[in-house]
BABA-162344 format. One record per residue (C-alpha): residue number from 1; x, y, z. Coordinates in pm, 1 decimal, decimal comma, padded with zeros to 6 digits. Layout:
N
ATOM  num      east     north        up
ATOM  NUM         X         Y         Z
...
//
This chain:
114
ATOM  num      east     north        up
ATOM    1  -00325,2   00750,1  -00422,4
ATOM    2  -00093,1   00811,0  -00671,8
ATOM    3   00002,7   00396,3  -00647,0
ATOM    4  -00324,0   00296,2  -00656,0
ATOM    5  -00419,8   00484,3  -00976,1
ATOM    6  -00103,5   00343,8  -01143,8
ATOM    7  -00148,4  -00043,7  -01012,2
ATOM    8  -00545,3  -00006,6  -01193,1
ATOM    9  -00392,9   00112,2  -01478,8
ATOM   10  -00171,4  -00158,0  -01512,9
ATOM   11  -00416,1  -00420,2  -01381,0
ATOM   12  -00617,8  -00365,7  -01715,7
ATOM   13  -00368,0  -00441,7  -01925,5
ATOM   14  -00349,7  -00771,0  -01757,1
ATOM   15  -00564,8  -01113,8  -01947,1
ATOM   16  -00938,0  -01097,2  -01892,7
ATOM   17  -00892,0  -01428,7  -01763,3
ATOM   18  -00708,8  -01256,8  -01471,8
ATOM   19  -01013,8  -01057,7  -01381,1
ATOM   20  -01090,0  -01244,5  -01051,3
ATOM   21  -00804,4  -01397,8  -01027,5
ATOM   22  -00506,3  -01186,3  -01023,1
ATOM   23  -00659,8  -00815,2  -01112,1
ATOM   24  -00916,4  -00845,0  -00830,5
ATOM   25  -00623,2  -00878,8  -00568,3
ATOM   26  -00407,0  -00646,3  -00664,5
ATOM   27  -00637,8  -00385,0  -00702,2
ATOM   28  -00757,5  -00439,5  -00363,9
ATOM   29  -00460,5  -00407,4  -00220,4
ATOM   30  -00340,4  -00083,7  -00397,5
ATOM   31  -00667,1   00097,6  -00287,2
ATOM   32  -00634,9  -00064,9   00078,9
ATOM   33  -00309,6   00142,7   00120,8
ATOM   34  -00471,1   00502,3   00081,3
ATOM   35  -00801,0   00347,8   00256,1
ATOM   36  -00622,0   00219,0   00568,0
ATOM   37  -00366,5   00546,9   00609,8
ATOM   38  -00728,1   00751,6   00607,8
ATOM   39  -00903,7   00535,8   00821,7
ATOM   40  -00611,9   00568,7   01098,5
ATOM   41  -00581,8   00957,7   01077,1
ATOM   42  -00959,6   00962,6   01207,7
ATOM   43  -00931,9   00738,8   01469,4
ATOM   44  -00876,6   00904,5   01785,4
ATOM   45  -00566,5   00767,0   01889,6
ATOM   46  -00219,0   00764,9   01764,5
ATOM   47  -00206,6   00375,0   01880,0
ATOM   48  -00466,7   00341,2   01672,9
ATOM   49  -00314,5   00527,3   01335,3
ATOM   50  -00022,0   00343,8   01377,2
ATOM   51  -00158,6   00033,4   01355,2
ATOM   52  -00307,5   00093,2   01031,8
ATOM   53  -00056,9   00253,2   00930,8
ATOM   54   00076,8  -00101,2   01011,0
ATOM   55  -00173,2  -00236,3   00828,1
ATOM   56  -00169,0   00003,3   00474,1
ATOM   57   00251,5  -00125,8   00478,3
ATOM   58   00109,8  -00461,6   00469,8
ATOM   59  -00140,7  -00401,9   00212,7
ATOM   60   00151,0  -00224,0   00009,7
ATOM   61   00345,7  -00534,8   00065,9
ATOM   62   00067,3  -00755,7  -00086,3
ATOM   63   00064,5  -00530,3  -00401,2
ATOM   64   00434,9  -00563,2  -00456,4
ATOM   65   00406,4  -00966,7  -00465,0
ATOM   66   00108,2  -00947,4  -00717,0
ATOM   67   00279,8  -00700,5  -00922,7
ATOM   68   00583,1  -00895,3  -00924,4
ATOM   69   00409,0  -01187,9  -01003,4
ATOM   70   00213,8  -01041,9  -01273,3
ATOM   71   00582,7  -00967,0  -01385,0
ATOM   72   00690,8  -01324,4  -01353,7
ATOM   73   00393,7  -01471,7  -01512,4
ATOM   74   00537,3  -01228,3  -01843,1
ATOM   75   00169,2  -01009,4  -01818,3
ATOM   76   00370,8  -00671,2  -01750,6
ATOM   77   00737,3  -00660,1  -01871,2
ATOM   78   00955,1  -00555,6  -01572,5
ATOM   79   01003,9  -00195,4  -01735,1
ATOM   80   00611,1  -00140,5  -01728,6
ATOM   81   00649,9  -00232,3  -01337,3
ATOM   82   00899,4   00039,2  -01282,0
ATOM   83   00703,2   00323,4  -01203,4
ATOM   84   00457,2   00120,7  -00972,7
ATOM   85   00792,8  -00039,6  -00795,1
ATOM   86   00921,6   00277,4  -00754,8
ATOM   87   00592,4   00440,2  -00574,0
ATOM   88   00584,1   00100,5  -00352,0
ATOM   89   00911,4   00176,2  -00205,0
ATOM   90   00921,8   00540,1  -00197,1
ATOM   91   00516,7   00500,1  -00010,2
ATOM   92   00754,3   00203,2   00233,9
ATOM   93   00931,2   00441,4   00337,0
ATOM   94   00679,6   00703,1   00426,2
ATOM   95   00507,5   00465,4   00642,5
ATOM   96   00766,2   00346,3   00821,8
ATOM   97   00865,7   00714,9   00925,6
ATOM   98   00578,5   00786,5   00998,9
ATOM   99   00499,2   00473,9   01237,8
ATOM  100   00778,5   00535,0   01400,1
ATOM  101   00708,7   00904,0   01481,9
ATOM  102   00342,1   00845,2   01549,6
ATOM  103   00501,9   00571,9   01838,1
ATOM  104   00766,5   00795,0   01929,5
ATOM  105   00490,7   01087,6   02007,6
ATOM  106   00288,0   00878,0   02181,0
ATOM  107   00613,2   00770,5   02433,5
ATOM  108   00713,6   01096,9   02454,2
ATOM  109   00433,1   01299,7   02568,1
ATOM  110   00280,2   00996,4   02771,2
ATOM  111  -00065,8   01066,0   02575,4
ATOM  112  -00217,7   00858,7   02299,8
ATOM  113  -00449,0   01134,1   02208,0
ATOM  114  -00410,0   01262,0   01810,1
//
C-alpha cells in the first residue's frame, strides 16, 4: 500500500497530457500490487495465492518500467524516483519469499489448503 500511495503521488506531478497516457498505467499497476496480494490470501488455496502473488510481482514489475520511463522522459528527476524504487524492490523481495514459502508449504504437507 505504502507503494501505491507514493506512485499516485508522484503520478500527479506528471503533464496533464500524461493523464491517459502514462498516469493511467502506472497507477493501475501500483494499486494492482496490493489488489492482487489480497485477492490471493482469500482464495482457498495456497496454489492459488501464489499465483497472484505471481501476478502482484508482475504488476510491480510494470510500475517500475513506467516509473523509470517517466524518469527517462525527464517528468520525475531520478532523486524524486528514489523512494518509489526503493519500495519496488524492498515489496520484490517480499513476494518472492513469500512465493516460495507458500510453494514450499504446499510440497511439504502434501495439501493445498490455506
Amino acid at each position: 500500500m505504502d507503494l501505491a500511495v507514493e506512485i499516485y503521488r508522484l503520478a500527479a506531478k506528471l503533464p496533464h497530457s500524461e493523464t491517459y497516457r502514462l498516469v493511467s498505467q502506472i497507477t493501475r499497476a501500483a494499486a494492482s500490487v496490493p489488489a492482487n496480494i489480497a485477492e490471493g490470501h482469500a482464495r482457498a488455496t495456497r496454489r492459488d495465492f501464489a499465483n497472484f502473488v505471481a501476478i502482484a510481482k508482475g504488476s510491480l514489475m510494470e510500475t517500475e518500467t513506467f516509473l523509470m520511463l517517466a524518469v527517462r522522459l525527464s517528468y520525475l528527476a531520478e532523486a524524486e524516483a528514489a523512494v518509489a524504487l526503493g519500495l519496488i524492490t524492498e515489496n520484490s523481495k517480499m513476494l518472492t519469499v513469500l512465493r516460495n514459502r507458500l510453494k514450499e508449504a504446499e510440497r511439504s504437507d502434501g495439501s493445498d489448503s490455506l
